[in-house]
MARVO-625610 format. One line per 10 residues: number of its first residue (from 1); their letters; for each residue x, y, z of C-alpha. Coordinates in Angstrom, 1 decimal, decimal comma. Each point is the difference from the previous one (the first is absolute). Example, Ala and Ser with C-alpha at 12.3 -4.5 7.8 and 13.67 -1.06 7.14 Angstrom:
<margus>
1> as> 12,3/-4,5/7,8 ~ 1,4/3,4/-0,7
</margus>
This chain:
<margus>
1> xxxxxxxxxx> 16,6/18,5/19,4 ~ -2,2/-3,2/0,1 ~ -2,6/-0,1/3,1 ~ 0,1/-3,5/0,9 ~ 4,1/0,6/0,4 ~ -0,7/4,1/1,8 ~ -2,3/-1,9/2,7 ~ 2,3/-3,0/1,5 ~ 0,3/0,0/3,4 ~ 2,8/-1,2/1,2
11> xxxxxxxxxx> 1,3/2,0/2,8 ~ 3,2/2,0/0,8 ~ 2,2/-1,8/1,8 ~ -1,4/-3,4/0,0 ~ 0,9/-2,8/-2,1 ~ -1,8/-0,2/-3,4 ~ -3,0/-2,4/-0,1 ~ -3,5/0,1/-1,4 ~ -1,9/1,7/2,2 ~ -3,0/0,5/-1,6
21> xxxxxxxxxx> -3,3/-1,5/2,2 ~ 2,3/-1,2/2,6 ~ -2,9/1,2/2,3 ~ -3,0/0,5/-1,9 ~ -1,8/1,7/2,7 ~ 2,5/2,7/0,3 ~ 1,9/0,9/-3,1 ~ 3,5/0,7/0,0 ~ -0,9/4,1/-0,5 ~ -2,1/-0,2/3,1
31> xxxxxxxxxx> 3,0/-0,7/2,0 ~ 1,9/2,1/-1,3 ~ -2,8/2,3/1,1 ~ 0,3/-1,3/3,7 ~ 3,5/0,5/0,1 ~ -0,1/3,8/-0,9 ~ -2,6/0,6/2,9 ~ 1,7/-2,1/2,8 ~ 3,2/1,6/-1,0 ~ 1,3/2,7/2,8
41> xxxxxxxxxx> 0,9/2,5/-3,3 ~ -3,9/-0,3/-0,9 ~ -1,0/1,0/3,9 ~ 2,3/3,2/0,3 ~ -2,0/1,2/-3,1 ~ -2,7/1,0/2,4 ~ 2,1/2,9/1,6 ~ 1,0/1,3/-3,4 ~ -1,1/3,1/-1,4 ~ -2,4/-0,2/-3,5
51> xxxxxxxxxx> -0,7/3,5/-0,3 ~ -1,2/1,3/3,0 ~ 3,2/-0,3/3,3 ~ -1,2/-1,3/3,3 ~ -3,8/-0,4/-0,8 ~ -1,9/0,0/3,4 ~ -3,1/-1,2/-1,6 ~ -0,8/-3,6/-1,9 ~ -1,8/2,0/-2,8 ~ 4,0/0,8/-1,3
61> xxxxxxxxxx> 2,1/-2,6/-1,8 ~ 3,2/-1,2/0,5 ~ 2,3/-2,2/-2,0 ~ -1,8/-3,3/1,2 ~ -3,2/1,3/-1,0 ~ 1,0/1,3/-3,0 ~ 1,9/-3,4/-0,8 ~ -3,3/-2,0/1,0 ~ -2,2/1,9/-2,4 ~ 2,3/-0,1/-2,7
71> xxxxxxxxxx> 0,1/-3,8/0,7 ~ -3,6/-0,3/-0,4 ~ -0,1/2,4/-3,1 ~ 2,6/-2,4/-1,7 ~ -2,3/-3,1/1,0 ~ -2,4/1,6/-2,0 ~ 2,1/0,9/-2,9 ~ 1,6/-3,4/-0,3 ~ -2,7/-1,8/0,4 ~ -2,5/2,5/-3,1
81> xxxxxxxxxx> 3,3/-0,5/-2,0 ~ 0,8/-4,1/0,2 ~ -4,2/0,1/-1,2 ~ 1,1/1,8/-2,6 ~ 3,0/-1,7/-1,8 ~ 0,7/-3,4/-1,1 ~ 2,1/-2,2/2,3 ~ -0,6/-3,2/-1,4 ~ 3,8/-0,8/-0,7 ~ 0,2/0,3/3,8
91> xxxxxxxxxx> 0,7/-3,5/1,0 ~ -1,1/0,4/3,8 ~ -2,6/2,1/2,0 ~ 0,9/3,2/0,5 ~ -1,4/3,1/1,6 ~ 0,6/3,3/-1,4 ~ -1,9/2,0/2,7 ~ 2,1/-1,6/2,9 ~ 3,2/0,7/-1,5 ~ -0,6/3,8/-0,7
101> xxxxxxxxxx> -1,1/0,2/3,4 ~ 2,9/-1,2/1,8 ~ 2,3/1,8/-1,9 ~ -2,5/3,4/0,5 ~ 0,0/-0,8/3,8 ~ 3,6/0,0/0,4 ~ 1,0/2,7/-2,9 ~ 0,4/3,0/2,8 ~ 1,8/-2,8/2,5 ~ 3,5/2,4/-0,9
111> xxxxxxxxxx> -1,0/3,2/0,2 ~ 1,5/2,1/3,1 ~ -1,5/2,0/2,6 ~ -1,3/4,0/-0,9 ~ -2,1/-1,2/-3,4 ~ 2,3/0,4/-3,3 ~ 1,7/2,8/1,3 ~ 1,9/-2,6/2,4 ~ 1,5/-1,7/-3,6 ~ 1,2/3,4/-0,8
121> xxxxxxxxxx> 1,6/0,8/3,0 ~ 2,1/-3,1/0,5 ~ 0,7/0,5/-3,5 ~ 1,5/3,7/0,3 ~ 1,7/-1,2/3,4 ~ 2,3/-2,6/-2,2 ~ 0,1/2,9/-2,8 ~ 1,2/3,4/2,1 ~ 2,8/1,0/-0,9 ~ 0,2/2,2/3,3
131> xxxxxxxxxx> -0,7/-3,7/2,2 ~ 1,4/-2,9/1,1 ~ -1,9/-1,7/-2,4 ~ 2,4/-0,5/-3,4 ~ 2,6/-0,4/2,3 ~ -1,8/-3,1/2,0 ~ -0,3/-1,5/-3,6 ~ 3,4/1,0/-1,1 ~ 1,4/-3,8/-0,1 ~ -3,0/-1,1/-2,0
141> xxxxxxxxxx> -0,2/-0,1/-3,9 ~ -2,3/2,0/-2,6 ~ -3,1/-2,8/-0,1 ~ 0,5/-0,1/4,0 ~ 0,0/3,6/0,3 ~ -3,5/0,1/-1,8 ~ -2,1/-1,7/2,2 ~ 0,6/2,1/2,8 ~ 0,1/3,0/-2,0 ~ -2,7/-0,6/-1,9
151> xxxxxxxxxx> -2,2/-1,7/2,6 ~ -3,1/-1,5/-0,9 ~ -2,7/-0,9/2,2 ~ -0,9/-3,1/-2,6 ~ 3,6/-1,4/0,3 ~ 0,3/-0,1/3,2 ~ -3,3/-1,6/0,1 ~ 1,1/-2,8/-2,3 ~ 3,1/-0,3/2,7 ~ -1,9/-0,3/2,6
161> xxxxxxxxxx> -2,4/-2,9/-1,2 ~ 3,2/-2,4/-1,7 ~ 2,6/1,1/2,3 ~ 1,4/-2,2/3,0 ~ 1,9/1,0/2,8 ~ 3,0/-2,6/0,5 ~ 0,1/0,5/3,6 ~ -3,5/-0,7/-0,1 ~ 0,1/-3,2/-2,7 ~ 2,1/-2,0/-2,4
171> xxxxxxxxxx> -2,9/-0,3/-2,8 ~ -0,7/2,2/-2,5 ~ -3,0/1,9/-1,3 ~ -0,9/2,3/2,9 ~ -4,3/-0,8/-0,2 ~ 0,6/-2,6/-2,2 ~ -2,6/1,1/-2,0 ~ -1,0/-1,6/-3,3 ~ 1,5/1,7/-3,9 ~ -3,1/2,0/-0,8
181> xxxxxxxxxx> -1,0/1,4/3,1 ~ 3,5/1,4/0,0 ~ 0,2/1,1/-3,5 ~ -3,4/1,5/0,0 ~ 1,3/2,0/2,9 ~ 3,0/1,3/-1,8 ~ -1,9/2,8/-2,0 ~ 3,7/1,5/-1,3 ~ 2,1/-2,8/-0,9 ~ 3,2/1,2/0,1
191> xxxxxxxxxx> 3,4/1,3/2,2 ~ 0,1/3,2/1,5 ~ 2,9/0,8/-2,8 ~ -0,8/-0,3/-3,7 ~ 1,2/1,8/-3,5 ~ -2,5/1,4/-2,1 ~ -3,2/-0,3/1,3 ~ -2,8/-0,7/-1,6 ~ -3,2/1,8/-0,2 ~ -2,1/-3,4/1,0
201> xxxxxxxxxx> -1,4/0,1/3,4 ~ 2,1/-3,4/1,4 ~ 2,9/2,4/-0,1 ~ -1,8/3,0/1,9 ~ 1,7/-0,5/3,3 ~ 2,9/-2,4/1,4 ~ -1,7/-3,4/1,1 ~ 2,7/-2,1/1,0 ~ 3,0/0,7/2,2 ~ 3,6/-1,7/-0,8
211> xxxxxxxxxx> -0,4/-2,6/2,3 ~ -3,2/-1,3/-1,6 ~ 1,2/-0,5/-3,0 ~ 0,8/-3,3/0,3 ~ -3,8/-0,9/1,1 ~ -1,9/2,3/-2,5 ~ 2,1/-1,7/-2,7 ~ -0,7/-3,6/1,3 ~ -3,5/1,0/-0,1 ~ -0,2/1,2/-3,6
221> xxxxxxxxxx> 2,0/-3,0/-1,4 ~ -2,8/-2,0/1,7 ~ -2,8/2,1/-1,7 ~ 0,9/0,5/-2,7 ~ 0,4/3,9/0,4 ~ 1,5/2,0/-3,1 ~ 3,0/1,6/0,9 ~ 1,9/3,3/-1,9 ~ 3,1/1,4/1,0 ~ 0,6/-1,0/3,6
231> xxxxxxxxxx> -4,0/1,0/0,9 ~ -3,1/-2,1/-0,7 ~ -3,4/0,5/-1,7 ~ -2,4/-0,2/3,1 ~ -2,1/-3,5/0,4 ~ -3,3/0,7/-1,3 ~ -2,1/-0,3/3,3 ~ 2,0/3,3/1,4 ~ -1,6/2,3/-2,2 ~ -3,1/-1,4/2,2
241> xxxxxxxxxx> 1,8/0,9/3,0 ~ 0,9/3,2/-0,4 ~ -3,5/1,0/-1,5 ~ -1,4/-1,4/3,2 ~ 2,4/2,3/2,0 ~ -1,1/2,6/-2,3 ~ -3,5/-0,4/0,3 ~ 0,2/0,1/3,8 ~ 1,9/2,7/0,8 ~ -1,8/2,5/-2,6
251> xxxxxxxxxx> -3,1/-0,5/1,4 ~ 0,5/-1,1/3,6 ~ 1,9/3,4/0,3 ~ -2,3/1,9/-1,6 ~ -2,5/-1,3/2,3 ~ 2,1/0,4/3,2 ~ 0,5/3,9/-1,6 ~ -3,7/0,5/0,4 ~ -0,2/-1,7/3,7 ~ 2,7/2,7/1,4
261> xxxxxxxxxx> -2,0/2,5/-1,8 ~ 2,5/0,7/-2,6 ~ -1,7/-0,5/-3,2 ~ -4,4/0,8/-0,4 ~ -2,5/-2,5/0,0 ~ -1,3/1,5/-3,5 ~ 3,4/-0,2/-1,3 ~ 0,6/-3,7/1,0 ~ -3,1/-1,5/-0,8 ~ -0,2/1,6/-3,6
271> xxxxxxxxxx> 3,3/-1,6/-0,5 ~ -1,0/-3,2/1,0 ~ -3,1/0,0/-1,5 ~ 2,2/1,0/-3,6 ~ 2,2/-3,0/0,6 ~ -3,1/-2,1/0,3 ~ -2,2/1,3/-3,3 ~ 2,8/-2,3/-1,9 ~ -2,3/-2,9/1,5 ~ -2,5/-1,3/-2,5
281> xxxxxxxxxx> -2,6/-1,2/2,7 ~ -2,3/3,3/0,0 ~ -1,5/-0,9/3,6 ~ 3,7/-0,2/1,5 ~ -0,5/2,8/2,3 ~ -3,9/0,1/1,0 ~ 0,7/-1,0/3,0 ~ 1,8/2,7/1,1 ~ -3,7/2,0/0,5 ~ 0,0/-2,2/2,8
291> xxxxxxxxxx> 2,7/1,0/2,2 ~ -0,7/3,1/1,8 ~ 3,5/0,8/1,8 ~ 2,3/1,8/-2,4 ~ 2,8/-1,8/1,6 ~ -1,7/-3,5/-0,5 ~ -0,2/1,4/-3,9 ~ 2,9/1,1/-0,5 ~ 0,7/-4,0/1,5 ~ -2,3/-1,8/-2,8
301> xxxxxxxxxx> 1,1/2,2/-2,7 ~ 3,7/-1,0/0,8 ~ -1,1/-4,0/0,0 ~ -1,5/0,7/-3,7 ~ 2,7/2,4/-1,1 ~ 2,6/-2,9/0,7 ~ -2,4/-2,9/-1,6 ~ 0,2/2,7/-3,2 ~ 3,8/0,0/-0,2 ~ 0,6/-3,6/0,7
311> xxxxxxxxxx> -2,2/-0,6/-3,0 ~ 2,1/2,3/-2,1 ~ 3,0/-1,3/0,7 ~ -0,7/-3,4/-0,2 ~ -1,5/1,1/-4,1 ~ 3,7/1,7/-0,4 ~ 1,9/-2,8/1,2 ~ -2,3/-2,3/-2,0 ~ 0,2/1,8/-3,1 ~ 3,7/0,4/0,1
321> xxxxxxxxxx> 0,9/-3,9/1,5 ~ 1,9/-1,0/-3,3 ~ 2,2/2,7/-0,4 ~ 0,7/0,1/4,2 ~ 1,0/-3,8/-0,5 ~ 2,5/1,3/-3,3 ~ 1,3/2,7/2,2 ~ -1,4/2,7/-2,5 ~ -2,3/1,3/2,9 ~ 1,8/2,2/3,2
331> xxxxxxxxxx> -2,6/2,5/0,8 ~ -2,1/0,6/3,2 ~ -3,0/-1,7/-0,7 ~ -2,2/2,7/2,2 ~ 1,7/3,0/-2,5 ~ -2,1/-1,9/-2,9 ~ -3,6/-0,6/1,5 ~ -3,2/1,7/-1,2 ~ 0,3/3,0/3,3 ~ 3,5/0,3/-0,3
341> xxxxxxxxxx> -0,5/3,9/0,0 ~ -2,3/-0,4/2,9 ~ 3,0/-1,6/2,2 ~ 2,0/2,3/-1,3 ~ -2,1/2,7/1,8 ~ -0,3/-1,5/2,5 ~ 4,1/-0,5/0,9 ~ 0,5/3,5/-0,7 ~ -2,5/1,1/2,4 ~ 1,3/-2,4/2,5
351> xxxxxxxxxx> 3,5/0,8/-0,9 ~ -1,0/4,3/1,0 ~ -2,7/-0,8/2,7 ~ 1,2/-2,8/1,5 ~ 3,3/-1,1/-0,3 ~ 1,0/3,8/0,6 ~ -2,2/0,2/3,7 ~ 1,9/1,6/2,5 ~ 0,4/-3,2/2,7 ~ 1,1/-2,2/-3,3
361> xxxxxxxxxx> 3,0/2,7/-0,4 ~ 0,9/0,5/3,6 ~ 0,6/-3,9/0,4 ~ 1,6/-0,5/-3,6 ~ 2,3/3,1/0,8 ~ 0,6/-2,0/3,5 ~ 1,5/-3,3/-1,7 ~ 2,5/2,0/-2,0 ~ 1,3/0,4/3,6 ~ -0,8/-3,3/1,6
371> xxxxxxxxxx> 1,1/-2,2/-2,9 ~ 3,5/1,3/-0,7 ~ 0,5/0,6/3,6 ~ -0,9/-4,2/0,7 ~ 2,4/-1,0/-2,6 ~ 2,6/2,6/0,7 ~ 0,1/-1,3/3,7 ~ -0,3/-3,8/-0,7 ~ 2,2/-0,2/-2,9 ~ 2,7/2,5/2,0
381> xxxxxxxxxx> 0,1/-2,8/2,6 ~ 0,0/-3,1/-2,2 ~ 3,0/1,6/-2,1 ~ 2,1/1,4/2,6 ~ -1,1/-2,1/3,0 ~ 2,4/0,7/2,4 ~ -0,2/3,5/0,3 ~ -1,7/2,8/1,3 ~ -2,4/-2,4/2,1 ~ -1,0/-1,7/-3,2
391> xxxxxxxxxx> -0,2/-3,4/2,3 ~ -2,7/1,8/1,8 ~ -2,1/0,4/-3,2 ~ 0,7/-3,8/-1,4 ~ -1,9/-0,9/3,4 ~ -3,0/1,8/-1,4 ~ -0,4/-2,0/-3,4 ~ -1,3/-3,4/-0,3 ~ 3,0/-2,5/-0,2 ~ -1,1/-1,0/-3,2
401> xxxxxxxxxx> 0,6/2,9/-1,6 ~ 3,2/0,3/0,9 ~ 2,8/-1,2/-2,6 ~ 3,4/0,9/0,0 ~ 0,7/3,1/-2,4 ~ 3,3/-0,9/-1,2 ~ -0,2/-3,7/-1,1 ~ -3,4/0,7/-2,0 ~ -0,5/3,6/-0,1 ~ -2,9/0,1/-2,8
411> xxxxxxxxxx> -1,9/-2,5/2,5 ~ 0,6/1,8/3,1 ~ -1,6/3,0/-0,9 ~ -2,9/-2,0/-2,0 ~ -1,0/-1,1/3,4 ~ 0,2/3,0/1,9 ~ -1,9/1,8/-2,8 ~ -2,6/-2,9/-0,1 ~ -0,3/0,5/3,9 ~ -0,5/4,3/-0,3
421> xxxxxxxxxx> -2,5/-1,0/-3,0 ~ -2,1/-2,6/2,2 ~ -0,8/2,1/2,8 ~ -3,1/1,2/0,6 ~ -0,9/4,3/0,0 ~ -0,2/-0,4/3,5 ~ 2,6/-2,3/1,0 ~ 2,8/2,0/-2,3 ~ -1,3/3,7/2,0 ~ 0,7/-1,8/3,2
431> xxxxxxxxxx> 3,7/-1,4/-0,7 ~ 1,2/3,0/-1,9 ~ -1,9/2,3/3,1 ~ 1,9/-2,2/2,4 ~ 3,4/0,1/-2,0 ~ 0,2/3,7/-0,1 ~ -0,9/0,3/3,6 ~ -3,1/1,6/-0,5 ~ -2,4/-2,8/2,2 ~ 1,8/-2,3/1,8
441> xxx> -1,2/-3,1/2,6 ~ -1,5/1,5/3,3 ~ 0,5/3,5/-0,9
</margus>
């Protein structure tokens, strides 16, 4: 892969022109930028959970926070890294910083309400034998079949930034966002249904659903993207991406962990201060004598921990950018860094302290319930919609996701699922409480 081809930027959807410095005030990354925040999937990230369900304090993240921070962590990283390597065959100006940060800002833009235990239970709601769910998908074939029943938050995510809603539009391109924004997003390059996986880390998880094929492909054609067996070798800037996502939510947890008292100061502040000895500037951390409130240190300790690793892996990806750009490179870039044991720690005492806290259960247990039940309901009613008061239910769901089950079947329940998926933690409680009778208007 060649960088001057890898950082193009037409866009998806639009006709292909040179748009390199159209607006030299505001590149063509920026926008894309822009277009992720004013976008109504972007806002409903603020009601979903990160780790902690219905937070009543600002202290606790959500998916928008988390999503802004990993933004501004792959700023950083792109911008260290494009100061680091030689992208003097680039024939335009190009900003590596903006580009990682768009695609960082929008990578959690798919996942569904409940944390990562909502992908799994939509997943094992298409997969139970004991369910409606196989027989929903019955018509469907074996690569169709996968996306639901493997669902990925990061396919659905890449759905939801190129896909557009006929009865909404006639163009194309969903966000219309430009090549590598998009392909930097796409940190698993490949359909939910492949033979013989790999052990590379673009093939770790289903990235692209059936009916965004068409788009992922016209973006790799355009990029110059390597492709193997019906699956692709990630662009080069996602290994950025998802090291910024990494980044984030190892040590943003681990910090929220200590503010809900689940994890010790002197446990959390050693670790940090581990992760930051790998820094060769001996006075990195004298000002930390300075702050008196253990909170406030924990705070500083945090900034200077994350300064650490984006140095790291910005030396990883550095030392490794030939062989990423001849595809002989698929590993997480954070697994290779100097404190690679020290995260290590620190995700398994996240994984038992944190991830394992009582409330975090309680509400993760919940959206095995509230998931299945949504799509049980909804796709009930768009399949058989004259029966058993299914016209009532239609009445509840957005027109435009409503398509008819028997002329496209694979689509109609694409959008229903997109729909479930999209709702906020609070929004999804309310519907399935008010389905099942359990609240209802005026009561």
């Amino acid at each position: 892969m060649k960088w001057d081809q890898l950082l193009k930027s037409n866009r998806l959807g639009c006709p292909k022109e040179d748009r390199q410095d159209i607006n030299p005030c505001r590149s063509e990354s920026e926008r894309d930028f822009d277009r992720i925040v004013f976008s109504s999937a972007f806002r409903r990230l603020s009601g979903k959970t990160q780790v902690f369900p219905f937070p009543n304090t600002d202290l606790i993240h959500t998916r928008m926070t988390h999503s802004l921070e990993t933004a501004s962590v792959g700023r950083s990283l792109g911008a260290m890294v494009q100061e680091r390597i030689d992208l003097k065959d680039v024939p335009f100006n190009v900003n590596l910083g903006s580009i990682v940060a768009a695609a960082c800002l929008a990578h959690d833009i798919g996942n569904p309400p409940f944390g990562h235990s909502g992908e799994k239970a939509i997943a094992s709601f298409f997969k139970n034998e004991h369910g409606p769910g196989p027989e929903i998908l019955k018509e469907l074939n074996k690569s169709q079949i996968a996306d639901f029943q493997e669902f990925e938050g990061n396919a659905m995510g890449f759905h939801v930034l190129t896909y557009s809603n006929p009865k909404k539009e006639n163009a194309k391109g969903g966000l219309r966002l430009t090549h590598p924004t998009l392909a930097a997003f796409v940190k698993y390059p490949r359909p939910s249904k492949i033979e013989d996986k790999s052990e590379g880390i673009s093939e770790d998880k289903p990235g692209i659903f059936q009916s965004a094929l068409e788009s992922f492909s016209e973006i790799s054609q355009e990029l110059g993207l390597v492709e193997k067996n019906g699956r692709w070798f990630r662009h080069p800037l996602a290994f950025l991406t998802e090291a910024a996502d990494d980044i984030c939510y190892t040590i943003m947890d681990f910090e929220d962990g200590y503010k809900n008292g689940l994890v010790s100061y002197e446990y959390v502040s050693e670790k940090l201060k581990e992760i930051c000895s790998f820094t060769e500037n001996k006075k990195y951390l004298d000002n930390l004598s300075k702050i008196k409130d253990k909170t406030e240190q924990i705070g500083f300790l945090r900034s200077k921990a994350i300064n650490s690793l984006i140095n790291q892996v910005a030396a990883v990806f550095c030392d490794n950018e030939k062989n990423i750009l001849e595809t002989k490179f698929d590993k997480s870039l954070i697994k290779n860094i100097k404190a690679k044991d020290i995260v290590g720690e620190i995700k398994e005492i996240s994984k038992e302290n944190i991830y394992k806290y009582k409330t975090v259960i309680q509400v993760e247990a919940a959206g095995y319930k509230v998931l299945p039940g949504l799509l049980e309901v909804f796709l009930n009613a768009i399949k058989e919609k004259n029966k058993n008061g299914n016209d009532k239910i239609l009445q509840l769901i957005p027109d435009e996701f409503i398509f008819d089950y028997n002329i496209n079947t694979y689509n109609a329940i694409m959008s229903i699922t997109m729909y479930v998926s999209g709702m906020t933690d609070h929004y999804a409680v309310d519907v399935y409480r008010n389905l099942q009778g359990i609240k209802l208007p005026n009561y």
